[in-house]
Rosetta silent file (secondary structure, phi, psi, omega in degrees, C-alpha in Angstrom):
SEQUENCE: XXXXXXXXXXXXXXXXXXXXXXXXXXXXXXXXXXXXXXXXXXXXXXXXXXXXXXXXXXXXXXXXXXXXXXXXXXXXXXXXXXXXXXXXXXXXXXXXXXXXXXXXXXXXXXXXXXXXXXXXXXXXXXXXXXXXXXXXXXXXXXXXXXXXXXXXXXXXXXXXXXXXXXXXXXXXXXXXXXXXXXXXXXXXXXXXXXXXXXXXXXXXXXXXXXXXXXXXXXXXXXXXXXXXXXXXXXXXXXXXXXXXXXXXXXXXXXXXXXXXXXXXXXXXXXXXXXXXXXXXXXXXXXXXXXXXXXXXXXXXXXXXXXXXXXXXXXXXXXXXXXXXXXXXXXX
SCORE:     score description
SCORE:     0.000 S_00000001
   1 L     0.000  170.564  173.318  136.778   73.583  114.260 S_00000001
   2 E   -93.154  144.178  146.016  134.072   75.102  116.204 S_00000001
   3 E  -150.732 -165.005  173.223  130.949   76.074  114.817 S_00000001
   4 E   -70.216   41.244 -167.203  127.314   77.271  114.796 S_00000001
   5 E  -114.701  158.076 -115.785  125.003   74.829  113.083 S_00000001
   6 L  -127.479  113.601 -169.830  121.915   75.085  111.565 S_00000001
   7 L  -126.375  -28.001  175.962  120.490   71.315  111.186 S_00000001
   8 L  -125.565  140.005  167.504  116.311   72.032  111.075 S_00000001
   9 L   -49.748  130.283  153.472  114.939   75.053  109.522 S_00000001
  10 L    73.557   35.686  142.141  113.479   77.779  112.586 S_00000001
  11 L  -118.046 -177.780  172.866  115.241   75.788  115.197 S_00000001
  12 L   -84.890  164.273 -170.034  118.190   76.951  117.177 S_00000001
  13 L   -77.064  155.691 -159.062  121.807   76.393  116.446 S_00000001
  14 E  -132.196  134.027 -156.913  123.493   74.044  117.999 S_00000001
  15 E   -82.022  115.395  178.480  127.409   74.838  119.033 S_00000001
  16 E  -143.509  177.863  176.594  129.636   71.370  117.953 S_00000001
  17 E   -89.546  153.729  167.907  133.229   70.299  116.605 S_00000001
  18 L  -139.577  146.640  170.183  133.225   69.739  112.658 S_00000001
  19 L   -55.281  150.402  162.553  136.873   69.180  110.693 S_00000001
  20 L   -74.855  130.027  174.770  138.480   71.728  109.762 S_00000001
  21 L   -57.551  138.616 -162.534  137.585   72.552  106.120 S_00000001
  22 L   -87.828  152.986  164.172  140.578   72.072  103.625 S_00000001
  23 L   -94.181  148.150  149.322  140.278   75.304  100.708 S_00000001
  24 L   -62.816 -164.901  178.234  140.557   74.041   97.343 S_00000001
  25 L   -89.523  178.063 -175.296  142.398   75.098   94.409 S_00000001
  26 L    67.656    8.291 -179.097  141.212   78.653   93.701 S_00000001
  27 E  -154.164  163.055  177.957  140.255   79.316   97.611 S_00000001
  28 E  -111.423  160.178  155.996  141.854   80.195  100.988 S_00000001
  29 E  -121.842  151.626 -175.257  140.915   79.392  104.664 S_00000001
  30 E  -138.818  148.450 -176.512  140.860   81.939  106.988 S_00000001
  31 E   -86.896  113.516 -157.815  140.890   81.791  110.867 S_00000001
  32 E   -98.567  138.014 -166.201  137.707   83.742  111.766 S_00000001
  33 E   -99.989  -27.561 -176.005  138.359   86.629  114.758 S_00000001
  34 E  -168.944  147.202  179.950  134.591   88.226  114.546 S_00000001
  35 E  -165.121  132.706 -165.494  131.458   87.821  111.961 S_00000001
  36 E   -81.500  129.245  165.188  128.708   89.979  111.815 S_00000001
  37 E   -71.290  117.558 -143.597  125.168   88.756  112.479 S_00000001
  38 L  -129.786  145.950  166.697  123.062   89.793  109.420 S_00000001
  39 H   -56.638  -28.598  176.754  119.283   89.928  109.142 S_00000001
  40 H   -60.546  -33.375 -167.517  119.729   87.639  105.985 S_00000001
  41 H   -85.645  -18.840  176.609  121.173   84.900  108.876 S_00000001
  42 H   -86.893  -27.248  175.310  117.762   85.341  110.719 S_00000001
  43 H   -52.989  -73.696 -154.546  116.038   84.872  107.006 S_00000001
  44 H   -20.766  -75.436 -144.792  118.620   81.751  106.940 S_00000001
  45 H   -65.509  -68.674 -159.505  117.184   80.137  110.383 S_00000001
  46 L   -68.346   -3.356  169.827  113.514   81.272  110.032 S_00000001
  47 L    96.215  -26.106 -166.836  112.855   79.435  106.478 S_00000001
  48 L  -103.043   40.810  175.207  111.878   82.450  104.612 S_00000001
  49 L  -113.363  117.173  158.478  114.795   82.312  102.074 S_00000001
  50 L   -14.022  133.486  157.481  114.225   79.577   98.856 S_00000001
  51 L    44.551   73.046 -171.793  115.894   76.160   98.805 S_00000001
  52 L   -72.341  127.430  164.915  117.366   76.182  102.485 S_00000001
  53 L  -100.796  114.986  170.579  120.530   73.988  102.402 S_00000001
  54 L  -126.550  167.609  -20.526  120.793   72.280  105.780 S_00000001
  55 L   -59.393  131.668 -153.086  122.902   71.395  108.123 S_00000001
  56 L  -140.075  107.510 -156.441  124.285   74.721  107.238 S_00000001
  57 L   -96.676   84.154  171.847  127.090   76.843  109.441 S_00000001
  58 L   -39.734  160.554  174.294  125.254   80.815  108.842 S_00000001
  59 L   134.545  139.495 -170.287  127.498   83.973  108.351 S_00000001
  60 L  -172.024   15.051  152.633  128.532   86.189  106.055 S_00000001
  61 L  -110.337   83.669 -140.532  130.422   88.705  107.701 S_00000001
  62 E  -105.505   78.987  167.280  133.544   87.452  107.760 S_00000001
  63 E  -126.443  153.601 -175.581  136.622   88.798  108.643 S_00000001
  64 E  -173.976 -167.734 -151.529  139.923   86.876  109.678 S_00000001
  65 E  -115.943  138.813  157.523  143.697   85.653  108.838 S_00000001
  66 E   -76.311  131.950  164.809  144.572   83.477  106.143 S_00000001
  67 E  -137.785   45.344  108.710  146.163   80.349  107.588 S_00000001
  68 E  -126.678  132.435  174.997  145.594   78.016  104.365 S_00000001
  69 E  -125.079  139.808  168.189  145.809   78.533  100.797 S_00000001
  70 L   -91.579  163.172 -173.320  145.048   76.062   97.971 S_00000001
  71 L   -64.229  155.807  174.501  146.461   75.636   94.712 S_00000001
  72 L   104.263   -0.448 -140.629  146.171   78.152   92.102 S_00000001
  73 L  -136.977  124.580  177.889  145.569   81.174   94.069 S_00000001
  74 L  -107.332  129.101  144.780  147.973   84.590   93.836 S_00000001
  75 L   116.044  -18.849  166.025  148.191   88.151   95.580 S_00000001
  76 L  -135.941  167.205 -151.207  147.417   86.584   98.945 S_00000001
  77 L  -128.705  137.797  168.367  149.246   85.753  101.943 S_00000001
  78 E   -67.260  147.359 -173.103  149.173   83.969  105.280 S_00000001
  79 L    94.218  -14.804  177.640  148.409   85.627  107.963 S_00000001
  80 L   -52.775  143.782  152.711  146.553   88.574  105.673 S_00000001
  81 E  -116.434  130.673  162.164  143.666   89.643  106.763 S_00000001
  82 E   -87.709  168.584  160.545  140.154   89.696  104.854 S_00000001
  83 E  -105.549  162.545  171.329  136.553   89.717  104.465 S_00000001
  84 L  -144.540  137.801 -156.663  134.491   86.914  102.994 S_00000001
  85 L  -134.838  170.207 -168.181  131.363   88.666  102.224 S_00000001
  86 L   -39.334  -70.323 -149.377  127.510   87.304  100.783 S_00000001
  87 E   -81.456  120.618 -179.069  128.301   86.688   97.312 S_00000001
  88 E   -93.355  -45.680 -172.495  131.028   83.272   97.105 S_00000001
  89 E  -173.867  159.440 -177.432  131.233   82.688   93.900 S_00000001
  90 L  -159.816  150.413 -116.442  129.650   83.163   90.767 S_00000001
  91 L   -90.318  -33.390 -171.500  129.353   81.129   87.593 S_00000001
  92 L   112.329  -41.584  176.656  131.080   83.379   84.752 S_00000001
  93 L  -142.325   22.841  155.175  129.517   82.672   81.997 S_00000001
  94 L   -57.884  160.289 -164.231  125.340   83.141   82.542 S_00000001
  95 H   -71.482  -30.049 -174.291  124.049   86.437   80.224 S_00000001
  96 H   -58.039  -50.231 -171.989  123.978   88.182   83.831 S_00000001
  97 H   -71.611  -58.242  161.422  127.221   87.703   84.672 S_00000001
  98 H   -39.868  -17.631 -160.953  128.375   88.191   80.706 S_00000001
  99 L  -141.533   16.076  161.829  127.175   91.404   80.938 S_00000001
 100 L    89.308   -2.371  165.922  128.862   93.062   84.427 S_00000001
 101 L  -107.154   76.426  151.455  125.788   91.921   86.672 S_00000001
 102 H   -34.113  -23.804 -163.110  127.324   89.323   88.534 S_00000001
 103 H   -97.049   28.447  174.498  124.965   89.822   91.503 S_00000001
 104 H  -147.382   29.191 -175.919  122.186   88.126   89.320 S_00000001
 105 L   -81.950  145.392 -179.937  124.055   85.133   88.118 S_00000001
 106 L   -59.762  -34.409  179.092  122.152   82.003   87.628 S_00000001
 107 L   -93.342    7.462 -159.096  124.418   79.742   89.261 S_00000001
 108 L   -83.290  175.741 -161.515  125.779   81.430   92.473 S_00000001
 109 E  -127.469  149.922  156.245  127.263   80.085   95.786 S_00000001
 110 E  -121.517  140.742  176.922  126.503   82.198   99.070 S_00000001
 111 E   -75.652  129.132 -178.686  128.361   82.355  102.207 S_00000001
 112 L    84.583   -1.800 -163.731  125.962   80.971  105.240 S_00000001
 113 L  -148.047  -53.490  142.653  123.358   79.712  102.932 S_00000001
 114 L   -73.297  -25.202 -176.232  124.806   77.580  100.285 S_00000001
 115 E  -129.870  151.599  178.122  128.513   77.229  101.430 S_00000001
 116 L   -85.800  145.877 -140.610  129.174   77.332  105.379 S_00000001
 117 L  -104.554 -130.286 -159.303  129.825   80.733  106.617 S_00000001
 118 L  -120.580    0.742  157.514  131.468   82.309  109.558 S_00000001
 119 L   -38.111   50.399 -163.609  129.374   81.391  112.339 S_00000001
 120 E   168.462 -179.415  168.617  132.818   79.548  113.475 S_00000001
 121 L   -92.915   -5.203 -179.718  136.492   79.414  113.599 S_00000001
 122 E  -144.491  140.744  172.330  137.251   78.579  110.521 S_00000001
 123 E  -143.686 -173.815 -145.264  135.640   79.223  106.915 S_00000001
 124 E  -154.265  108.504  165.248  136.782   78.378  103.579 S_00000001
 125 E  -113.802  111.455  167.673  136.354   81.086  100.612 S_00000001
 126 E   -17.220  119.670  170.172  136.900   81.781   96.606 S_00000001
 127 H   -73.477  -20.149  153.410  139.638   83.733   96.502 S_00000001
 128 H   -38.875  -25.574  176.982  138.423   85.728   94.128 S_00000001
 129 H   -92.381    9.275 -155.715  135.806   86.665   96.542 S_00000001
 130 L  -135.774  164.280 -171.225  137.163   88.012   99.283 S_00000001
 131 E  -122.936  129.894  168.019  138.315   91.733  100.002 S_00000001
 132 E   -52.412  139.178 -160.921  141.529   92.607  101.270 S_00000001
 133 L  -129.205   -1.281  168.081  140.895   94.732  104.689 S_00000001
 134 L    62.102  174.585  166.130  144.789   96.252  105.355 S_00000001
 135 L  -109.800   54.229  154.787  145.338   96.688  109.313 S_00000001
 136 L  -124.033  120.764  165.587  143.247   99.856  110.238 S_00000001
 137 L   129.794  163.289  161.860  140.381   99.122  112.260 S_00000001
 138 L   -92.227  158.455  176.465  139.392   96.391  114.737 S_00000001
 139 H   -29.132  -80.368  168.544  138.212   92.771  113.746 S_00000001
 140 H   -26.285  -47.575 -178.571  134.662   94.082  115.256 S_00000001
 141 H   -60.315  -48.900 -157.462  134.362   96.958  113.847 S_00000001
 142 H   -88.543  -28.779 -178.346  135.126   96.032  110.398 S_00000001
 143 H   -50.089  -44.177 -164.580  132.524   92.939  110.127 S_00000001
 144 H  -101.377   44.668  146.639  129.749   94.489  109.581 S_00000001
 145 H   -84.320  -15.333  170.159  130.849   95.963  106.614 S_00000001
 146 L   -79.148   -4.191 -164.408  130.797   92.983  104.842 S_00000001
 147 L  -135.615  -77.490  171.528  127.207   92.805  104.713 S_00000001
 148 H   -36.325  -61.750  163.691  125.616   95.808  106.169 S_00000001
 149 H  -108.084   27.849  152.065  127.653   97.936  104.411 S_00000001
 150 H  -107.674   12.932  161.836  127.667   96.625  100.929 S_00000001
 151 H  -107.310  -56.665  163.942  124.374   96.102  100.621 S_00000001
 152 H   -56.294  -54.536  168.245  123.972   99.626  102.040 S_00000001
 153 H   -47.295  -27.992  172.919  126.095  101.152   99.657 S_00000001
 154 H   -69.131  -29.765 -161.030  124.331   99.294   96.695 S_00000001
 155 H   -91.549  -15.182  149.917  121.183  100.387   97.716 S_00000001
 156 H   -56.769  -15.224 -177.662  122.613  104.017   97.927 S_00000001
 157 H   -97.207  -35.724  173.904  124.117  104.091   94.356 S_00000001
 158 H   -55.247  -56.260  169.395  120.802  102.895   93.786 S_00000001
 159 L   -51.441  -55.261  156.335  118.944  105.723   95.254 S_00000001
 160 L    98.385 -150.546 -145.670  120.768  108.181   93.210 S_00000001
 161 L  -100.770  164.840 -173.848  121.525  111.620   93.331 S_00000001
 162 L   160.291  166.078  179.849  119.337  114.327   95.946 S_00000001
 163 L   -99.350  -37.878 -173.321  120.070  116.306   98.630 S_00000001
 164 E  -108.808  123.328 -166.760  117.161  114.323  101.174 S_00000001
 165 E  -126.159  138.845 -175.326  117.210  110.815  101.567 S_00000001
 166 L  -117.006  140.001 -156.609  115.149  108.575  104.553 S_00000001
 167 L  -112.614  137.685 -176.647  116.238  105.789  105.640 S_00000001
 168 E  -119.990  109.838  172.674  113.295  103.122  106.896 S_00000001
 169 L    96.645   92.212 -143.413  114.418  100.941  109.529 S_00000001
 170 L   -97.893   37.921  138.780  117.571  102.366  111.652 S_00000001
 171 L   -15.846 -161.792  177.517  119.858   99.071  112.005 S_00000001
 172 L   -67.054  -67.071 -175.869  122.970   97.810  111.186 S_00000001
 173 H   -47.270  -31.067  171.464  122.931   99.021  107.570 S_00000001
 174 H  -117.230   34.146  158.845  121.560  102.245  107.674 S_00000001
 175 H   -89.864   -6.124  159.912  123.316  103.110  110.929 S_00000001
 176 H   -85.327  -59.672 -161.137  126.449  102.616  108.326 S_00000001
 177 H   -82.279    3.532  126.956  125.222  104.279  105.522 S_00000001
 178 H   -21.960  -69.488  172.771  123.801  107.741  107.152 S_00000001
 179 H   -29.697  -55.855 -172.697  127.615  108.173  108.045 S_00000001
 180 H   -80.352  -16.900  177.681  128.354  107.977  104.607 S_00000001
 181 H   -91.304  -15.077 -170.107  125.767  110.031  102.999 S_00000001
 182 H   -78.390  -68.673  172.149  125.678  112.623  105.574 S_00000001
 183 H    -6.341  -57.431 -163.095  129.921  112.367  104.699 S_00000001
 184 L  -106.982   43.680  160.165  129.065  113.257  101.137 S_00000001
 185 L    90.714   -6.664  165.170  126.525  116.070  101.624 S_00000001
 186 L   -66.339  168.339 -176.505  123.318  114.441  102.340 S_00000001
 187 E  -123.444  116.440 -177.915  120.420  115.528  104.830 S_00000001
 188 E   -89.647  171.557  153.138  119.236  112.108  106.469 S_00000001
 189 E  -141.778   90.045 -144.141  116.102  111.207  107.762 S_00000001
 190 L   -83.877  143.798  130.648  115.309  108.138  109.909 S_00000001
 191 E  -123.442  146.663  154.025  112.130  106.060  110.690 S_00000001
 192 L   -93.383  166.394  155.799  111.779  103.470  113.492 S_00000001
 193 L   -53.149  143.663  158.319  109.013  101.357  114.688 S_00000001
 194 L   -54.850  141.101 -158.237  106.698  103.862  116.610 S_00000001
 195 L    87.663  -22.348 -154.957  107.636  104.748  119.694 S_00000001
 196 L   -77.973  102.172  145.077  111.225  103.175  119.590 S_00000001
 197 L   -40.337  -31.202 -164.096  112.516  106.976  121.080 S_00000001
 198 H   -75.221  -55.552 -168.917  115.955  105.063  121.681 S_00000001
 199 H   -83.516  -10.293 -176.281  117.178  104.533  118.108 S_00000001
 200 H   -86.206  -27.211  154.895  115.784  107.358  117.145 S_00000001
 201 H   -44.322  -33.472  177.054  117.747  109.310  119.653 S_00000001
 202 H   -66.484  -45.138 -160.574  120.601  106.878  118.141 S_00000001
 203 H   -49.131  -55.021 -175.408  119.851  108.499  114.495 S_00000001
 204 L   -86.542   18.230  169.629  120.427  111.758  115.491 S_00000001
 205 L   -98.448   16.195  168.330  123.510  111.436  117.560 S_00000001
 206 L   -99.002   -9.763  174.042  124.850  110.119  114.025 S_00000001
 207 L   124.599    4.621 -154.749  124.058  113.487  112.189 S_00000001
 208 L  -100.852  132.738 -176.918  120.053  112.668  111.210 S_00000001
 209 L   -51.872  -51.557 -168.248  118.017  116.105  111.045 S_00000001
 210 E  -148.321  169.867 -166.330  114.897  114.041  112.137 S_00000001
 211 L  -155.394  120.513 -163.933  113.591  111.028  113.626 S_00000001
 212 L  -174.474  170.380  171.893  110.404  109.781  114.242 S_00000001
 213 L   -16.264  120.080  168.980  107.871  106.754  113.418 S_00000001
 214 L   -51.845  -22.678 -160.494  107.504  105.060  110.234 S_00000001
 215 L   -83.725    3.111 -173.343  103.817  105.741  110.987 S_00000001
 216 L  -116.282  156.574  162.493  104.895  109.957  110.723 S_00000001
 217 L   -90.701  145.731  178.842  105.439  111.849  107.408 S_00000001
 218 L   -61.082  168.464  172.103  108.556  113.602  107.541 S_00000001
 219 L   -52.489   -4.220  173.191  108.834  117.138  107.719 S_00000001
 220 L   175.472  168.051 -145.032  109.398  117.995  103.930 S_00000001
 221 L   -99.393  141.734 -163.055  109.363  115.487  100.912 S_00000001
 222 E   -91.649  163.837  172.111  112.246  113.300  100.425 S_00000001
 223 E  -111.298    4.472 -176.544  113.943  112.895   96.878 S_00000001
 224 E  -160.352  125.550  172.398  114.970  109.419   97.312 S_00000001
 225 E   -74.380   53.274 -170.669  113.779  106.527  100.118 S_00000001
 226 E   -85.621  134.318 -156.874  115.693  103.152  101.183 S_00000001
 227 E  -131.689   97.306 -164.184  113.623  100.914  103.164 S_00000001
 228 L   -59.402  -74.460 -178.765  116.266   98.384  105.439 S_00000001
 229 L   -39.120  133.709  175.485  113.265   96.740  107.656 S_00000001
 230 L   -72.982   45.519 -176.302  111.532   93.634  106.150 S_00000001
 231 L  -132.499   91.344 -174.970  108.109   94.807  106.240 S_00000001
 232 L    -1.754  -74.722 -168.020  105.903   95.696  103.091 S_00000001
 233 L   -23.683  -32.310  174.003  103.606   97.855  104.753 S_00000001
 234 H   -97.273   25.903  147.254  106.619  100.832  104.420 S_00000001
 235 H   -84.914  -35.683  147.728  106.479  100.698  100.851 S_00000001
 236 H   -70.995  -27.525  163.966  103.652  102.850  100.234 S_00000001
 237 H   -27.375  -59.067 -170.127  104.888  104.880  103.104 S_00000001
 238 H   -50.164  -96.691  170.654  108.078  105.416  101.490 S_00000001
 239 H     7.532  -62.316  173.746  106.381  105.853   98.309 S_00000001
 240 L   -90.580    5.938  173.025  104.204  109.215   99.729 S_00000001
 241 L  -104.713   -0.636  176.805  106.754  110.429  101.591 S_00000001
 242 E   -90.323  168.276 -173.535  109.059  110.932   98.431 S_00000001
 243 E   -71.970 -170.429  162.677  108.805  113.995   95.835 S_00000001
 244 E   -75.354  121.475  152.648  107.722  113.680   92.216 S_00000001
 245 E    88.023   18.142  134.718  110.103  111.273   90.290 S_00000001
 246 E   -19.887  146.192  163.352  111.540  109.722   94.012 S_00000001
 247 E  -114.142  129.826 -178.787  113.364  106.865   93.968 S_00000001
 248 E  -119.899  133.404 -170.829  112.380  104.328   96.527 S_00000001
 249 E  -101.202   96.329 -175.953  114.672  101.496   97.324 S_00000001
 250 E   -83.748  102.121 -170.543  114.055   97.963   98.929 S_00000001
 251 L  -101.996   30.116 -178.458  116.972   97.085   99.970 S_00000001
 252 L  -100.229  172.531 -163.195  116.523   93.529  101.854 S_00000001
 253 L   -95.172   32.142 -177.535  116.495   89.941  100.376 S_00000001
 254 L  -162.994  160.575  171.281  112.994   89.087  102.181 S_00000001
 255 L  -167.094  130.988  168.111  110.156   91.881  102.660 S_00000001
 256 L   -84.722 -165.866 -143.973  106.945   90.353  103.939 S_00000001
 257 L   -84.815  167.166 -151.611  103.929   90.957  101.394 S_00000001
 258 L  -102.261  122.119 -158.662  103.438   94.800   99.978 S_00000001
 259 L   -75.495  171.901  178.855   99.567   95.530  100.964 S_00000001
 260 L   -69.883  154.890 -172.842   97.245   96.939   97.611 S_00000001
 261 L  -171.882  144.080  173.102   98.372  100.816   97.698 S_00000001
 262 L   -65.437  154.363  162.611   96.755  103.883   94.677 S_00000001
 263 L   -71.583    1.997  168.915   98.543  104.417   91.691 S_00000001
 264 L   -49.859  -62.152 -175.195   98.825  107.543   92.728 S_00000001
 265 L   -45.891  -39.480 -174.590  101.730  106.770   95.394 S_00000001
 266 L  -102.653  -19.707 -174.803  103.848  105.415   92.411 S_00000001
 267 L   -80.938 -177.137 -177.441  102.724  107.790   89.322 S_00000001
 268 L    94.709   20.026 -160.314  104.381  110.758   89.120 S_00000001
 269 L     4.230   88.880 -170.972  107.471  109.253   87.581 S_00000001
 270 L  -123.989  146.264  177.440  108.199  107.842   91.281 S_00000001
 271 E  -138.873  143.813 -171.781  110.321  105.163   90.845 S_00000001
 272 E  -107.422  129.805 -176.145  110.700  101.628   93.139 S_00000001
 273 E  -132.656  161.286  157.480  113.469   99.138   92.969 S_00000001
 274 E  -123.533  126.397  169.027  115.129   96.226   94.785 S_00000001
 275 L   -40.764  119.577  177.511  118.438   95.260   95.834 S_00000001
 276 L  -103.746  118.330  135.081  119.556   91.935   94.400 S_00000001
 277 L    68.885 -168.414 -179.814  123.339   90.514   96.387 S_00000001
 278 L  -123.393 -172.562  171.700  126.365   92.577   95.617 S_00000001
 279 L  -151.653  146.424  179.686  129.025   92.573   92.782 S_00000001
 280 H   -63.950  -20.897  163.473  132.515   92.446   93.758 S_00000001
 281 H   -60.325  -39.623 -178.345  132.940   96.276   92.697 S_00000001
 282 H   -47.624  -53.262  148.729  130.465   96.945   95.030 S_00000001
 283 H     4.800  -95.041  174.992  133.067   95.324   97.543 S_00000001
 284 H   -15.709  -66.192  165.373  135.785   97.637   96.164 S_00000001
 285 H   -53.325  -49.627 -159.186  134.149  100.757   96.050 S_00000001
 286 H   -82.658  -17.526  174.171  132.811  100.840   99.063 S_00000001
 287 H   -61.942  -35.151 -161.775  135.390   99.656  101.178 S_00000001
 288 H   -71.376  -26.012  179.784  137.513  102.018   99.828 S_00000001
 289 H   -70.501  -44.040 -141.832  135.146  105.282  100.629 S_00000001
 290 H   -82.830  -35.435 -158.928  134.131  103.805  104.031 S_00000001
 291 L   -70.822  -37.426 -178.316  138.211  103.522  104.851 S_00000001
 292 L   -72.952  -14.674 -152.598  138.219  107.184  103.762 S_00000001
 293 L  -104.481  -28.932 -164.240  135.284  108.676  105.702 S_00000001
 294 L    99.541    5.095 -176.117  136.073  107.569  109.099 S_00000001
 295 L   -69.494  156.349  171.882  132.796  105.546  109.633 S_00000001
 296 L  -116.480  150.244  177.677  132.150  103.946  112.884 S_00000001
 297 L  -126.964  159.551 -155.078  129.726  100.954  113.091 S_00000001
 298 L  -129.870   94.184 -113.962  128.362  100.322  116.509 S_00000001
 299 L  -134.283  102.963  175.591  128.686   96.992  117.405 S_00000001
 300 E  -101.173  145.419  174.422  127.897   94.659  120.651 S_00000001
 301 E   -56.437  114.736  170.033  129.890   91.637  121.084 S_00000001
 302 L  -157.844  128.673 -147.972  129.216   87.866  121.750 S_00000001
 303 L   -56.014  139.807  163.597  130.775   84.462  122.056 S_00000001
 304 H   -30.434  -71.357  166.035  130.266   82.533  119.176 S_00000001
 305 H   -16.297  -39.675 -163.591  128.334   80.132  121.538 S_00000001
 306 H  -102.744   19.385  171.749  125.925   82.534  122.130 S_00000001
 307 H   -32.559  -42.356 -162.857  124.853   83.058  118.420 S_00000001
 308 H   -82.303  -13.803 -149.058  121.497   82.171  119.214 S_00000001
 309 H   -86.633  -32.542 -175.644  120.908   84.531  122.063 S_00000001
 310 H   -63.134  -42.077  151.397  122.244   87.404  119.234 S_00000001
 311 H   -28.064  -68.150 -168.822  119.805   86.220  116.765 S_00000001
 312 H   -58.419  -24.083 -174.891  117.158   86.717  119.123 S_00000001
 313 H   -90.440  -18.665  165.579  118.152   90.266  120.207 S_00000001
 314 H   -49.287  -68.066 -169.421  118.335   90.949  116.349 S_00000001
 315 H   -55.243  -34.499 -177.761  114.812   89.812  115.835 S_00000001
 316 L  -102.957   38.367  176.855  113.401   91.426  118.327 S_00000001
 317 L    83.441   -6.598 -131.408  114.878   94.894  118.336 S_00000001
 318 L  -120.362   27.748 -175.223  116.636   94.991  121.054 S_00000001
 319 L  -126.399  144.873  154.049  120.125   96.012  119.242 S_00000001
 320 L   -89.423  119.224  173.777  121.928   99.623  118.403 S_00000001
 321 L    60.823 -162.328 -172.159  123.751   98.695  115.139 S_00000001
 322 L   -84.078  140.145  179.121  125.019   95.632  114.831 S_00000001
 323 E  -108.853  158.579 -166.930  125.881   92.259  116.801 S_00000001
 324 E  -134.431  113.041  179.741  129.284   90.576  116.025 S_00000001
 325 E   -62.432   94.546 -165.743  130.054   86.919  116.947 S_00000001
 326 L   -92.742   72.804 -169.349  133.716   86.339  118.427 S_00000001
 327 L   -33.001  152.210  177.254  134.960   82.965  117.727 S_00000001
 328 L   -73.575  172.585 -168.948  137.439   81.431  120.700 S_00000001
 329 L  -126.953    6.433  160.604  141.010   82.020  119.163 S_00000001
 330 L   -46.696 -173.866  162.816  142.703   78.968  121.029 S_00000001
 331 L   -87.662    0.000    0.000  143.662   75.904  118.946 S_00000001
């Protein structure tokens, strides 16, 4: 197969053949048609994730056709198509797991970061893990739902109930999840970096009343916060821009460090949280609303080869929504 791989921490990926991976019993292979570039795969590359397993094929926005199945494994078919999404596998029997939080198990496997992802033509997945995707929508479309928007949906369930909720840091995820809360009755409200005029102009052709700086307060007090962007510094933002007894949400798996900030910002029964992974309900659920709602995710396109140059337009801003990797589909 072709793939993407990751062989020194913070260098670039380097495009080579590797065998194709066989699945095991209990897992499928799937032929990958497009996988979404995730800020977690720039965590991957850059080092700032825990116990980097290298050489390591990133990805975790997976979707493609089964074309191998191993023993043991019922309900799917070649040729289906799926997602293989962050969370790989998970142990079963840790108290976390024992007790319906899977997405905190002691023992887990991750796609791109512990097991080799989708950065490739081919990837190998639990079958247990993976979510059936039916045939509405394109390949493209649908990746970055595997990431973006199940991790945006957790950290929305998270958020809780309100009429105004602000979203910090207009990406892939909460250029999904606007759609859906605006869908179900919410009034959004975006921050960008200062200045960015462009995405913010993006928010509000998606339905967002306002749009403006991280560095402005919004126009009236929010009752709940989710803060996408890795960067501390918009946690007491967040924090003063929500009412009494706000919920503020972090939802990424890296935030650089959270500056000293009054108890004030947090009293007030204000309350702050973080996103851990997914659970496969999250999976479930959300595919099933997002199937329902009509969202569009807004997506540019790029040869697998050219993974690194999509990193780089990731890191640096330079993307509306999401980038999507296209593996070649020869033999």
């Amino acid at each position: 197969m072709k793939a993407m791989v990751l062989h020194k921490i913070g260098a670039p990926l380097v495009y080579e053949d590797l065998p194709d991976p066989q699945p095991a019993a209990g897992q499928i292979r799937v032929r990958v048609s497009a996988c979404g570039v995730c800020r977690t795969d720039l965590h991957v590359v850059d080092g700032e994730l825990p116990n980097p397993q290298v050489p390591i094929v990133p990805g975790h926005e997976i979707v493609g056709r089964i074309d191998a199945i191993g023993p043991n494994v019922s309900g799917l078919s070649l040729g289906e198509r799926v997602g293989i999404p962050w969370l790989g596998h998970t142990c079963g029997h840790c108290p976390y797991c024992l007790s319906g939080r899977e997405n905190l198990c002691d023992e887990p496997i991750f796609t791109g970061y512990t097991r080799n992802g989708g950065f490739a033509t081919h990837a190998v997945a639990d079958a247990h893990y993976t979510f059936p995707l039916g045939e509405h929508g394109s390949d493209q479309e649908l990746a970055p739902l595997l990431c973006a928007g199940l991790i945006g949906w957790r950290s929305y369930v998270m958020a809780g109930e309100g009429e105004t909720l602000g979203l910090y840091g207009f990406g892939a995820a909460a250029h999904i999840i606007a759609q859906v809360a605006i869908k179900l009755g919410r009034r959004i409200f975006a921050f960008t970096s200062p200045g960015d005029s462009a995405t913010q102009d993006f928010a509000r052709s998606l339905g967002a009343v306002w749009a403006g700086g991280s560095d402005q307060p919004p126009p009236e007090k929010l009752d709940a916060a989710i803060i996408y962007a890795p960067v501390g510094p918009l946690v007491p933002l967040a924090l003063a821009a929500v009412k009494k007894g706000g919920t503020v949400v972090c939802a990424g798996i890296h935030m650089s460090n959270i500056p000293e900030f009054p108890y004030d910002l947090l009293w007030e029964e204000r309350k702050l949280f973080s996103v851990a992974n997914l659970t496969r309900q999250d999976g479930l659920d959300f595919l099933k609303i997002a199937a329902g709602a009509g969202i569009k995710t807004y997506t540019t396109a790029y040869p697998l080869d050219h993974a690194n140059e999509a990193l780089a337009d990731l890191r640096h801003g330079r993307l509306h929504g999401a980038a999507v990797l296209i593996p070649p589909q020869e033999a």
